[in-house]
N, C-alpha and C positions, 0 to 999 in steps of 0.2 A: 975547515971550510966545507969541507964532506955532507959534514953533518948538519951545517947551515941552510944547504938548498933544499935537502926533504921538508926542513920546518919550516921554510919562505911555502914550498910549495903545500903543504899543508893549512898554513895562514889561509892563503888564498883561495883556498877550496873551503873553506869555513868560512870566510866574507863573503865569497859571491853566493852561499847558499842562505844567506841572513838579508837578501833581499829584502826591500817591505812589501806590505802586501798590497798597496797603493800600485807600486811597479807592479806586481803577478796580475791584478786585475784590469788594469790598460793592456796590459800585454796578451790577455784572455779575449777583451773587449776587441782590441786589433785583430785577432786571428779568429776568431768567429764568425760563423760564415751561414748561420740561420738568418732566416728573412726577419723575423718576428723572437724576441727576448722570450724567455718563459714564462716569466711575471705576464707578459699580452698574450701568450699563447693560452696560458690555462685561465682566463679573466672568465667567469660565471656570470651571465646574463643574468638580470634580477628577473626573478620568477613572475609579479603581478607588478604591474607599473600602471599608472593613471597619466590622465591627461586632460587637462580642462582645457576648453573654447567658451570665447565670449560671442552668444548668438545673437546676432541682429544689433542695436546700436545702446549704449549705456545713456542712459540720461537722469537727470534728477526729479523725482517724483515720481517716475514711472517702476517697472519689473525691468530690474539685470536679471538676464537670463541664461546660465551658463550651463554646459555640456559636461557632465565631469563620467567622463571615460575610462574602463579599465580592461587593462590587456595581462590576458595571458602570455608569457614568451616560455612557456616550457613544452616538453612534447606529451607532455602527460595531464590528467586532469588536475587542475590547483583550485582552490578554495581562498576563499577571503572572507572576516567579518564583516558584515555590514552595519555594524556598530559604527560611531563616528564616522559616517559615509553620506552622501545627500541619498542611497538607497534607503536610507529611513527617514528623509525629510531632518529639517534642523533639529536634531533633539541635544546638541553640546556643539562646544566649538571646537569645531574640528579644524576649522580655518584659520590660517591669521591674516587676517586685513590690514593695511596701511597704507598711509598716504604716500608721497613722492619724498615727505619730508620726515620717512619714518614713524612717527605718527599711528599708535596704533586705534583700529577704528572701534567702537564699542559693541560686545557681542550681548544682543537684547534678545536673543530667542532662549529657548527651554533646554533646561540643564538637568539631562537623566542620569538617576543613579541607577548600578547596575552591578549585577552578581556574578561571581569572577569562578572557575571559564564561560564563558558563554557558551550557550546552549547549543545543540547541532542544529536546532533552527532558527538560526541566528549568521550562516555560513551561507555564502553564494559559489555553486561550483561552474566554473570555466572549462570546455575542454581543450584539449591542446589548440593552442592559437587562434582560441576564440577569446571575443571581447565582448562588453557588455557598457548599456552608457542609460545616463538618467540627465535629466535637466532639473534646476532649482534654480529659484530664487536669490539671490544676493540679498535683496531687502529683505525675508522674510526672517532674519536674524542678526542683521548688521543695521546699524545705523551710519547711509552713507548721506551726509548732510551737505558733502561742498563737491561743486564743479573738482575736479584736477586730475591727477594720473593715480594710481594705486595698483598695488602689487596683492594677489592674491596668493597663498600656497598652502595647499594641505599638511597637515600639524599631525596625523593620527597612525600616523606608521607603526606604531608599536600594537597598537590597541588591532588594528584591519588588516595589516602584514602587508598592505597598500605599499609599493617605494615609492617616494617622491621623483620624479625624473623633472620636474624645472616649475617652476610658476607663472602664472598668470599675470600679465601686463595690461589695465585698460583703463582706459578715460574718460570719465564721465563728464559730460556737457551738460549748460544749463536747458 
């Protein structure tokens, strides 16, 4: 019987340290006592971010006229291509157009080939927390033919280092 209790209590100090790790991490989540996770604390602002406005009113037959804006958010100078950008006027589809009803719209403007990296004069530089904005055309490369709602969004993140931060919502009337 002696020699029973050290091995119960041996069991038990071997069970309770085989906890899962479901239990450590509630019990981690419970006793932490930061305002903000670490995953939110170290979150990395994107460096160049865009933003389009629809200026003035959409109509069919006439110029959609849109603002398509680009911000710096670092403290230092950033650069961006202006490759698939409306800083070069429509030369590819950098956009994708579509109806309300997914529907995508048809891109009839000019489609540049182009020699890979791009050249240093082909870079627009920002200094810290400045922005830079151009207007275009909607018509001058889409073909928007019907009254309805449609979603615009920049497509060329990879090519301009442009980040998408959300799209464009507008409706065009007859």
């Amino acid at each position: 019987m002696k020699k029973l209790i050290p091995v119960l209590g041996l069991c038990a100090i071997i069970f309770a340290a085989c906890g899962s790790s479901e239990d450590k991490k509630e019990a981690n989540a419970a006793s932490d006592t930061t305002l903000l996770s670490e995953a939110k604390a170290t979150k990395v602002t994107d460096p160049i971010t865009e933003k389009m406005t629809l200026l003035g009113e959409a109509k069919l037959g006439q110029p959609i006229n849109i603002k398509f804006s680009v911000y710096n958010n670092t403290d230092t100078v950033a650069k961006f291509c202006k490759w698939h950008t409306p800083f070069e006027r429509l030369m590819s589809k950098y956009l994708d157009v579509a109806m309300e009803d997914h529907v995508d719209v048809n891109y009839t403007g000019a489609m540049a080939k182009r020699i890979m990296p791009p050249p240093a004069d082909s870079y627009i530089m920002l200094k810290k927390g400045d922005s830079t904005s151009t207007n275009f055309n909607l018509n001058d490369g889409y073909a928007i033919t019907k009254a309805g709602s449609y979603t615009i969004k920049y497509n060329a993140t990879t090519i301009s280092g442009i980040v998408v931060t959300d799209s464009l919502k507008i409706t065009v009337s007859k």
